[in-house]
N, C-alpha and C positions, 0 to 999 in steps of 0.2 A: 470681392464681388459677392453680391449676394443671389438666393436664388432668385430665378424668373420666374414668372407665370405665363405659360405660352395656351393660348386656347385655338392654337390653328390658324391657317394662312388660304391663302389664293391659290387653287393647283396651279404646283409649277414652279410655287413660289420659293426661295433658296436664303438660308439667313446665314451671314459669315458670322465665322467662326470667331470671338473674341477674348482671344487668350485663352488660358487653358479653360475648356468647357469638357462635363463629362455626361454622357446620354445612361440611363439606367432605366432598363425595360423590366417591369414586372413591379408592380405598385404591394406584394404580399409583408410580410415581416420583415424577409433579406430586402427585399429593394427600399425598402424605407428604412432599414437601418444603415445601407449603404450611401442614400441620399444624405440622411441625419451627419454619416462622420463627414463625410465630402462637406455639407453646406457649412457644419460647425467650425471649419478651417479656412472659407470664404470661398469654395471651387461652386463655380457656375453648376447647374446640375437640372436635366430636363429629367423628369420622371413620371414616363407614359407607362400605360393599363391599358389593354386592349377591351377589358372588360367595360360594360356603361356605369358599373359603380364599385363600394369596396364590396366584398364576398360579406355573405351572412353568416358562414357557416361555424362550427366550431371548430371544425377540423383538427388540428390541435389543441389541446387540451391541457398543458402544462409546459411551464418554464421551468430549465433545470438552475441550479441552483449559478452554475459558472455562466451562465444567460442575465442571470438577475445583477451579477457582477458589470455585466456589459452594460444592461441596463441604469446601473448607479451613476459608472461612467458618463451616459448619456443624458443624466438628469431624470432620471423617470423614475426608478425603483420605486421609488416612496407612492406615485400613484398605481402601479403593479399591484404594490402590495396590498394596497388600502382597497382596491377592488377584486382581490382571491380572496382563496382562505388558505390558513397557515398550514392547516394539517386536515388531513381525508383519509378516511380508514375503511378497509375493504370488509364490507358484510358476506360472506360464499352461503349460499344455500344449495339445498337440494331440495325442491319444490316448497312447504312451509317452512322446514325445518331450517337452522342454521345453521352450518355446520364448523363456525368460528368467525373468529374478524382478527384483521391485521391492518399496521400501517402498510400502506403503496410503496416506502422503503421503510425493512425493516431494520431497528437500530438504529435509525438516521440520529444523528448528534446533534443538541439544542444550539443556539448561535453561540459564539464562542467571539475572542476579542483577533482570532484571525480570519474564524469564517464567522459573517453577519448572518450570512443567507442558505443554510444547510441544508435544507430540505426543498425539495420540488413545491412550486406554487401551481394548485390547479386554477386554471385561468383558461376559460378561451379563446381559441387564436381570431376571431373578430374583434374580441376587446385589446389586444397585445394590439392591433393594425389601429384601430380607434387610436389609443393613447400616441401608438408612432406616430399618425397621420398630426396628431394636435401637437407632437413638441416641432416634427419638420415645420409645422405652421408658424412655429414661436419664431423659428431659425427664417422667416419669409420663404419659404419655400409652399408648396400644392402639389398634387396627383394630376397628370393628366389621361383621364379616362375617355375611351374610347378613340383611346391611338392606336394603332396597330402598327407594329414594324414588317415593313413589304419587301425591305430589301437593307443590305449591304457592304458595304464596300470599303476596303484601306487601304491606305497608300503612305506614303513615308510624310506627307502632311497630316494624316490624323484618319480619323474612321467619316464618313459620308453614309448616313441612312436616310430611307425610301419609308416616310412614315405614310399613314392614311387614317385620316378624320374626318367627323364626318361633315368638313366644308372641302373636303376634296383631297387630295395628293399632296406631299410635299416633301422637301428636301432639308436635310440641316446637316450641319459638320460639327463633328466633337472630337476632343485631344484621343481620348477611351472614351468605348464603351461596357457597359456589364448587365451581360444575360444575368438576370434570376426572375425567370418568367416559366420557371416550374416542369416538371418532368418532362411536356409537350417542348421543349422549349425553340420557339422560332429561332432564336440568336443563336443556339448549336447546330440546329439543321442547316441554318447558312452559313456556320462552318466548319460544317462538314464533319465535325467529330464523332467517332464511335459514341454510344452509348451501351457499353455492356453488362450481360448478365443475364438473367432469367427470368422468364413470367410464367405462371405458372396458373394458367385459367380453369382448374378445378377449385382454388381455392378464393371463396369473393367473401366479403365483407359487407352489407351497410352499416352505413354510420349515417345516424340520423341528427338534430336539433327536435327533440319534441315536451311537449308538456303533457306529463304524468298526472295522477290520482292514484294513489293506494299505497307512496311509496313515503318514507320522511327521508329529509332532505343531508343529515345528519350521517350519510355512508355511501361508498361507491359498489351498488348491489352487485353481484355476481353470479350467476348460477353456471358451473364450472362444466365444461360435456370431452368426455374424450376422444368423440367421433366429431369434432370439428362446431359441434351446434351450440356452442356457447351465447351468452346472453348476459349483457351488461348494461345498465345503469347508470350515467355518474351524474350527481347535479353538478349543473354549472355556477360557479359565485357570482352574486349579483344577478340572476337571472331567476325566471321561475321556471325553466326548459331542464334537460335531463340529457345529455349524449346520449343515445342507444349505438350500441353496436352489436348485431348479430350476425351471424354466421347465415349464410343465405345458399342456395342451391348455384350448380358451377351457369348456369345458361342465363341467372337473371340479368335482365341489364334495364338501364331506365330508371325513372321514379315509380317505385309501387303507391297503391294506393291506401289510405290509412285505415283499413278494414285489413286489407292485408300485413301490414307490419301489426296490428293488434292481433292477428292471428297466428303470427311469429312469437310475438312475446308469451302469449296466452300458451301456446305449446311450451318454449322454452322453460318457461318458468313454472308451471304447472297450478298456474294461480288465475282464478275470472274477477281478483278485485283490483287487480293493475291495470287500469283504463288509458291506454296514450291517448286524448283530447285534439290534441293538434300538434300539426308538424312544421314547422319552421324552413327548414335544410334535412337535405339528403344524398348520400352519394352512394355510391357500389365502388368499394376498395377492392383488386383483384392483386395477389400476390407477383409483386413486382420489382424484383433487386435488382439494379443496374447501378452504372455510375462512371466516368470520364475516365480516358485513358491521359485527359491534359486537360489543364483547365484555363488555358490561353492558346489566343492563336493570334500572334500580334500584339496589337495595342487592343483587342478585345477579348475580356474575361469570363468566364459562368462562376456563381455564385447558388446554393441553395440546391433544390431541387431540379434545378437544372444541370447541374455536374453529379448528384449522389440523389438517388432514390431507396426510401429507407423501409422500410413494414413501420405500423406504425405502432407497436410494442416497444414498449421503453422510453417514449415520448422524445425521441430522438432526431427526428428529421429535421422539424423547425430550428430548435437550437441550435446543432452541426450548422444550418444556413447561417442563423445570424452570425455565430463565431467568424464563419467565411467572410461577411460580408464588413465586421469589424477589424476582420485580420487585414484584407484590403482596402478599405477605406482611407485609410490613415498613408498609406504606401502611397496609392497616388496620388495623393493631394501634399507629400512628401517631393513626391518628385514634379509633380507642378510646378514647384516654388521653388526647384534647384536642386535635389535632393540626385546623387547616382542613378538614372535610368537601370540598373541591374538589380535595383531594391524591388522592382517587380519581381524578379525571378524568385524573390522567395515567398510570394504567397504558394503558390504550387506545390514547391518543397518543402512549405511545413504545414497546407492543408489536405493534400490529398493522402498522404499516409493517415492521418486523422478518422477520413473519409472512408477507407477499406476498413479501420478499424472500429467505427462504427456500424456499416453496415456488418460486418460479421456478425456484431452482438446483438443488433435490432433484428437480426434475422432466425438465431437462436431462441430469442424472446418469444419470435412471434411461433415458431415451431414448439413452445412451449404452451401459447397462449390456443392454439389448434387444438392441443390435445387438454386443453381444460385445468392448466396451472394459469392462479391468479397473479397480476402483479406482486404482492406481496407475499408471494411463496417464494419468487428467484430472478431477484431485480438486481441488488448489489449497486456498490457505491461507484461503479465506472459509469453508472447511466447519469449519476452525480455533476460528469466531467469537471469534477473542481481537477481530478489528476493530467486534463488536458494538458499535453506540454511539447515542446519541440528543443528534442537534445541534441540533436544533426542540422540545426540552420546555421547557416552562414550567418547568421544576425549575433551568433555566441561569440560573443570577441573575449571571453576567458574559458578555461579547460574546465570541465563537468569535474567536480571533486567527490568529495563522500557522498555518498547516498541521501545521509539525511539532513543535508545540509540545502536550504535554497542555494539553487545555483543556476547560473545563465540557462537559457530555454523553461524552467521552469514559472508555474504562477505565481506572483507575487500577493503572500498574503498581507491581510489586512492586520490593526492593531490598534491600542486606545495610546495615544499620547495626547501632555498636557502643552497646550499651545501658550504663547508667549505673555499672553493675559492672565492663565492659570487656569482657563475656560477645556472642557475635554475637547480632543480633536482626533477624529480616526485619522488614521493612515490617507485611505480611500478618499480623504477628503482634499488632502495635499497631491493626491496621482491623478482626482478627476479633471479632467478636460483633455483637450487637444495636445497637449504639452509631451514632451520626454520630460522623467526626474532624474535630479542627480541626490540618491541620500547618503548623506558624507556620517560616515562617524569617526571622528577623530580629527585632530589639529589637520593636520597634512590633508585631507580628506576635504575638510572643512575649504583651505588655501584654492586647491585643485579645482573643487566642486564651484569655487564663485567664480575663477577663471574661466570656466568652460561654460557657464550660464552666460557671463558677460562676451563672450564672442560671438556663441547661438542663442543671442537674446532673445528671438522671438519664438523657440521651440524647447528651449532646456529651462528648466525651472529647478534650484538649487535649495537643499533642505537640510539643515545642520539637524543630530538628533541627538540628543545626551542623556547619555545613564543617569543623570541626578539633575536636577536643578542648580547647576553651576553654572557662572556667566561666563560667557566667550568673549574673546576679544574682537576687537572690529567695530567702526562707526556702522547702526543702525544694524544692527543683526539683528532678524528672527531668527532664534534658535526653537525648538520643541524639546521637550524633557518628557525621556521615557520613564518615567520614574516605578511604573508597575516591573517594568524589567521584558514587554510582553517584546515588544520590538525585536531588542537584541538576543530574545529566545528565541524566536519566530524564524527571524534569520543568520542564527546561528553566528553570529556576532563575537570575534576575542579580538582584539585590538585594531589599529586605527584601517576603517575599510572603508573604500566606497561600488556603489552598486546603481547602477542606472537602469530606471525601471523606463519598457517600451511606451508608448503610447496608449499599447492594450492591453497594458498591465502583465505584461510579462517581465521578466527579470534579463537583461541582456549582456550585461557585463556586471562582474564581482571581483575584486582587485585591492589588496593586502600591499598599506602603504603607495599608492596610486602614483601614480608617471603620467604628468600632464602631458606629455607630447605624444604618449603611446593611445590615452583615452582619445586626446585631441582627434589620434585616427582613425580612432573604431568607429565614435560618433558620427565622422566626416564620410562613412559608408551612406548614413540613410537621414542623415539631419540635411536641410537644406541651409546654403550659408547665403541667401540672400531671399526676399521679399521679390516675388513676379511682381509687375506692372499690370 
């Protein structure tokens, strides 16, 4: 089924429920990445915004590098990319003077043939919502703005919400629902879940959208203060505006007026030829760390900002959402279609530990960034989350081995093989879409792996790989020939193995000489074995 486009009804009015349909509130990054995997797999999917349109603001500022991965996944990378820039280096002054520059991470690694995408893209989070808004559009899907969710309700037939537009009231039933409708979030206040942790109202923030004079566009300015009054810079790509964020007094609240943020910068910087022109977007960030004690209550989920609120040091918040919203996406539209109903249970247990361990770092960061350390003095490669992993999920159907071996729960990297024409083919090319992989290497492997594609034909997709350019046996095989050797380095590869990699590119089973009937069962946890009506 494809998406709908719903633009409101009759108060009153009530539309049954037809087949698995999933409701997803909050139109931001997370709700259209989670629309994006839902629709790409054919699940019905309404996706209302209370707001009247998308957000201008920049608010986030970068995609981390295991984001960009999702994003390949999704089809988009390539215009991500082509709208950032590759690399941003931070300028520190003390009023004229310079006082150095640095990359935003320092030592980041060039691409390589396992990681494509190393480095953090600076990107505005208006442009990331643009591009999601235009591929959910490719997949027939829309935003429906200025819906509000009013109310409610589950029962052992599915979730019932109380939306309100503005032709009036009205009623719809969905299989699930998923709150990612942002810190405020309506969908967790109606259920009732804690939200803990600290705010801490001496510490406030602006963060602005404006457009500068005096500055070139060439660095992410900095002037460093260790009493809190820091003052930053970044131009945005593809734009001609500038994020500012400065350090503001604890009582401000509101939009100041642009006499006043020029008289902000003008102090900060100790410079009368940085002119801010005009303002775009503005917000007042106050120090706020919370984050779920559960991140389901039923057949209804939080995703994003709605389960974890992060500082926003380290550029961490948006990313941690979309991962969440990729990690679920694909489960339920899993169990849609047949898939064990307990394959829900592990988004929880393998995002919410993620979640604490994120917010501790972003919190660190930002208690760094108060006392006037720039991003590129003490960022580190975990802000990266290429090391994101889950080595405690029930979704590991083999035992964690060596350390530096890929192995179940961990991420599966990328690599150059030669496809069957002799044309290069990444890895990443053969893992993207909706699919599980099975990559066989070895005879046995090879047997196993077309076995258990041919049963889960509409979700496993089966990949022979070979150390050389030698021909397999078998009418009508594509093989791939690793012939760089990067593959069975990568994944630590000595005789005949197979590895099936998740849907979201995780690694889930690795298994030395393979036991069709044993995979048969692992698979049969989260694969569905028949097509919904």
């Amino acid at each position: 089924m494809a998406l709908r486009e719903v633009n409101g009804g009759p108060a009153g009015a009530r539309r049954r429920s037809s087949g698995g349909r999933v409701l997803v509130v909050g139109a931001g990054p997370v709700g259209l990445v989670a629309a994006i995997e839902l629709a790409r797999r054919g699940v019905d999917v309404r996706l209302v915004d209370k707001s009247g349109g998308p957000s201008p603001g920049s608010r986030g500022k970068g995609l981390q590098p295991r984001s960009i991965e999702v994003f390949d996944d999704l089809g988009v990378a390539g215009r991500i990319v082509a709208t950032s820039r590759s690399r941003l280096a931070i300028r520190k002054y003390r009023d004229r003077a310079v006082l150095g520059t640095s990359d935003v991470v320092p030592d980041a690694p060039e691409p390589t043939a396992s990681t494509p995408y190393p480095r953090t893209v600076p990107i505005p989070q208006w442009r990331v919502e643009e591009i999601l808004r235009e591929r959910l559009g490719e997949l027939g899907g829309t935003v429906e703005y200025g819906t509000e969710l009013a109310g409610l309700k589950q029962d052992s037939d599915g979730v019932h919400a109380s939306l309100q537009t503005a032709s009036g009231s009205e009623s719809d039933s969905f299989s699930y629902a998923i709150g990612c409708d942002g810190a405020s979030s309506t969908v967790r206040k109606l259920l009732e879940i804690g939200f803990l942790g600290q705010t801490d109202e001496t510490v406030r923030m602006l963060t602005a959208d404006v457009e500068v004079s005096g500055l070139d566009r060439d660095f992410w300015h900095w002037w460093p203060s260790a009493d809190g009054k820091l003052l930053a810079l970044c131009p945005l790509a593809a734009t001609d505006t500038f994020q500012l964020q400065v350090g503001v007094a604890p009582d401000t609240a509101g939009e100041l007026p642009l006499a006043q943020i020029q008289a902000l910068v003008q102090e900060r910087s100790g410079r009368t030829d940085i002119r801010v022109r005009r303002v775009e977007w503005q917000s007042i960030w106050r120090f706020n760390v919370r984050m779920v004690d559960r991140y389901r209550t039923g057949r209804v989920f939080l995703a994003g900002d709605s389960a974890h609120v992060h500082s926003p040091a380290g550029g961490l918040g948006m990313n941690t959402g979309i991962q969440d919203a990729y990690n679920l996406g694909w489960k339920i539209a899993h169990v849609l279609r047949g898939a064990p109903a307990g394959l829900l249970d592990t988004y929880e247990q393998e995002r919410l530990p993620i979640a604490a361990d994120v917010l501790n770092l972003s919190s660190k960061l930002i208690a760094g960034r108060i006392k006037g350390v720039a991003p590129g003095d003490r960022q580190g490669s975990d802000t990266l989350q290429l090391n994101v992993h889950y080595p405690v999920s029930e979704l590991n159907g083999s035992r964690r081995g060596e350390q530096t071996m890929v192995q179940a729960g961990d991420r599966a990297p990328d690599s150059l093989l030669q496809g069957p024409d002799g044309s290069a083919v990444r890895l990443f090319d053969l893992l993207r879409g909706p699919h599980t992989s099975a990559l066989a290497f070895g005879p046995r492997s090879f047997k196993v792996a077309d076995a258990l594609a041919e049963h889960f034909r509409d979700h496993l997709k089966s990949f022979p790989l070979l150390p050389a350019a030698v021909p397999t046996t078998g009418p009508n095989r594509t093989q791939f020939t690793d012939n760089e050797g990067h593959t069975h380095q990568n994944y630590s590869i000595n005789g005949d193995t197979l590895l099936i990699i998740r849907p979201d590119g995780y690694v889930g089973l690795r298994a030395a000489d393979p036991d069709e009937a044993e995979i048969f069962q692992y698979l049969s946890q989260f694969l569905p074995t028949h097509q919904a009506n």
